[in-house]
PLY file of the C-alpha trace (Angstrom):
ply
format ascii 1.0
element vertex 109
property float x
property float y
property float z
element edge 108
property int vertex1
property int vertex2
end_header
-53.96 10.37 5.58
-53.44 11.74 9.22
-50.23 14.40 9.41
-48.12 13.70 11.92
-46.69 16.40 12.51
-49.45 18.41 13.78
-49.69 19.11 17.71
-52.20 18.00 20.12
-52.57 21.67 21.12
-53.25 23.08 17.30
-55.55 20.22 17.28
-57.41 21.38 20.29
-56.97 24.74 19.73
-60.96 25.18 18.80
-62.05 23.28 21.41
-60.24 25.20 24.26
-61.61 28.62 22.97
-65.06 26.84 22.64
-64.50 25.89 26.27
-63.40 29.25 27.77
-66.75 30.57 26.06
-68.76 28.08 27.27
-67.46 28.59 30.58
-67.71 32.49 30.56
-71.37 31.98 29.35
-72.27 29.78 32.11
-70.60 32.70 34.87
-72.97 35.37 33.23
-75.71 33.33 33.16
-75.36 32.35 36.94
-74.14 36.10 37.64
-77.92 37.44 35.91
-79.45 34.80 37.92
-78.35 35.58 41.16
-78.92 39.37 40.48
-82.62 38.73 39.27
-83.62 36.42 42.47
-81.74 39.03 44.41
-84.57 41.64 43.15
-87.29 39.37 43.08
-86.31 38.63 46.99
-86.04 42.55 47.81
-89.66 43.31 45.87
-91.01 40.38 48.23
-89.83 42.03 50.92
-90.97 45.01 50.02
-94.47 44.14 49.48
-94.27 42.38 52.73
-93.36 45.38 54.91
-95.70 47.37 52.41
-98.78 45.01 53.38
-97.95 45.70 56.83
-98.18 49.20 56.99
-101.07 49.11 54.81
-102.22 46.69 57.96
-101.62 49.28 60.51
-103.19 52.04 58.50
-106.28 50.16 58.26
-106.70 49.12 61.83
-106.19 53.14 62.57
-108.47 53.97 60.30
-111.07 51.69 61.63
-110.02 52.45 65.26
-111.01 55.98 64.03
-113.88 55.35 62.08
-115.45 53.89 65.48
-114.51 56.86 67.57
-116.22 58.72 64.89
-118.99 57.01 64.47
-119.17 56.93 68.34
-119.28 60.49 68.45
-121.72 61.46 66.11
-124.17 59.02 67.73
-123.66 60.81 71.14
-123.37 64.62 69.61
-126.91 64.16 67.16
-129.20 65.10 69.61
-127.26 67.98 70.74
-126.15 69.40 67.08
-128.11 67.91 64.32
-131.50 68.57 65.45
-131.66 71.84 66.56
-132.24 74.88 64.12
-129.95 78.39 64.25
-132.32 79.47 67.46
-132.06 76.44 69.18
-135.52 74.92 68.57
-135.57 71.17 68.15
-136.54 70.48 64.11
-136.88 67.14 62.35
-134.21 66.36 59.79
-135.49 64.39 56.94
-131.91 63.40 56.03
-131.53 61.79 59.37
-133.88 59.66 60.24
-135.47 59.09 63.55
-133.23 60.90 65.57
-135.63 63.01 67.34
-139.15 62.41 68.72
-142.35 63.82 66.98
-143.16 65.77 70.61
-139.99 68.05 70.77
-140.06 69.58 66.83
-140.62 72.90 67.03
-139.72 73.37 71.74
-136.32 74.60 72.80
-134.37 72.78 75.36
-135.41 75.12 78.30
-139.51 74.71 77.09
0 1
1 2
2 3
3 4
4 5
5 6
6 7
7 8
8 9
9 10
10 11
11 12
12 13
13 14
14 15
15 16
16 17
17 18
18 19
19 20
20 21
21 22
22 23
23 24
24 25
25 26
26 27
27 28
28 29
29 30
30 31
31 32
32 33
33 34
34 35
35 36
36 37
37 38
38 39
39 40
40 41
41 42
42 43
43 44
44 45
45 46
46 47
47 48
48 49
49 50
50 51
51 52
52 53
53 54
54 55
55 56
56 57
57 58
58 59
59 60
60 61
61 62
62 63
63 64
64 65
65 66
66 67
67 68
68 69
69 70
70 71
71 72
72 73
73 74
74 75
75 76
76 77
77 78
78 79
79 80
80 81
81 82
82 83
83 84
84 85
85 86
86 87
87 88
88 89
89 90
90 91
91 92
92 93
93 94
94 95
95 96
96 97
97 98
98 99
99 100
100 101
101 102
102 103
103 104
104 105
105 106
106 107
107 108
């Protein structure tokens, strides 16, 4: 037996509040969404500009590394090889970098 009497609104009454939390649900879940792409977009970017400077830090260092390296090839003959009076010695850690006939002569001899 169906009452009569009862309204269409006490009928839906569970439904509509099933509805509204439904609905609420779906604007939280689409609120978190947005806020986690919005972070995983910003730590992409981050890493981005990140991998750039590490870039640039790189190529300085290497830029340096040859002006180094540079240097030391030019200033061996003139630092490395010469003892605390001046006289030409052979460096075992360094090989080659002076020849056999000037170990043990100053410059001026």
């Amino acid at each position: 037996m169906v009452d009569a009497n009862v309204s269409v609104q006490a009928i839906f009454e569970n439904w509509y509040k099933m509805a509204v939390a439904i609905g609420i649900a779906v604007i939280g879940v689409a609120g978190g969404l947005t806020v986690m792409f919005a972070v995983v977009i910003a730590r992409f970017r981050h890493r981005k500009d990140q991998n750039a400077r590490f870039s640039q830090g790189e190529a300085s260092l290497r830029a340096s590394e040859r002006k180094l390296k540079s240097y030391v090839e030019m200033a061996a003959d003139w630092f490395w090889e010469q003892d605390t009076n001046l006289y030409f010695v052979r460096d075992a850690r360094i090989p080659l970098t002076s020849l056999p006939t000037d170990v043990g002569k100053s410059r001026w001899k």
